[in-house]
C-alpha positions in Angstrom: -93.7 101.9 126.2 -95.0 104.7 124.4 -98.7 105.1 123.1 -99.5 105.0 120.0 -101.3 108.1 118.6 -105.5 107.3 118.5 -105.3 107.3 114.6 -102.5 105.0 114.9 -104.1 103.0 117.9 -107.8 102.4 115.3 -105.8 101.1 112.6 -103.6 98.6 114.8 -107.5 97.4 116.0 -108.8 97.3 112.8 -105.8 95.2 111.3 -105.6 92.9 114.1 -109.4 92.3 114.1 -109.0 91.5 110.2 -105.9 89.0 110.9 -107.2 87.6 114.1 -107.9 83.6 113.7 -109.2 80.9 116.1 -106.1 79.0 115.3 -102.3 80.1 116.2 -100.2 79.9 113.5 -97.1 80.2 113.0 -94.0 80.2 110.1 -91.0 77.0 110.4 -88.2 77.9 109.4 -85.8 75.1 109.3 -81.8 75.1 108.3 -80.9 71.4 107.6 -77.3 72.5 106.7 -74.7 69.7 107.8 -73.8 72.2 110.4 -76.8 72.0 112.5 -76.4 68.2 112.5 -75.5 67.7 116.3 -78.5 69.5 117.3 -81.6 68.1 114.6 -82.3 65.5 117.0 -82.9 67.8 120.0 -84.5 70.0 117.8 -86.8 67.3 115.8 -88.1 66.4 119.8 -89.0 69.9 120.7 -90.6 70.5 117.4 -93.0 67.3 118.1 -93.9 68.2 121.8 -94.5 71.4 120.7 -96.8 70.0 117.8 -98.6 67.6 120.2 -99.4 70.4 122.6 -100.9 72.4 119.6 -103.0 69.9 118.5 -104.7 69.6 122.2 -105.6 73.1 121.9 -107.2 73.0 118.4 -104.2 73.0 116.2 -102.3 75.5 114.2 -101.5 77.4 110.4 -98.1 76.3 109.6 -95.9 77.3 106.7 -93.1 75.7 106.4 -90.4 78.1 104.3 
């Protein structure tokens, strides 16, 4: 991995400190074509575990697009 150059490296900081949250978030992106049928339901339980374990650890930003 190569390092970033220090200018480079400060403004990285300074924009991670500005978008830095105490929640996760996160965007869902779902495709509820007819060809993603056989796997919605697999889907649709992963998406709820992953939703239950969230909220234990304070929740999360969601945008659904």
């Amino acid at each position: 991995m190569t390092n970033l150059p220090a200018s480079h490296a400060k403004q990285v900081a300074e924009f991670l400190q500005k978008v830095r949250t105490a929640r996760g978030r996160i965007a869902f992106v779902i495709d509820a074509t007819m060809s993603r049928e056989e796997t919605w339901d697999a889907a649709a339980q992963l998406q709820a575990e992953m939703f239950s374990e969230t909220a234990k650890l304070g929740g999360l930003e969601m945008q659904v697009i």
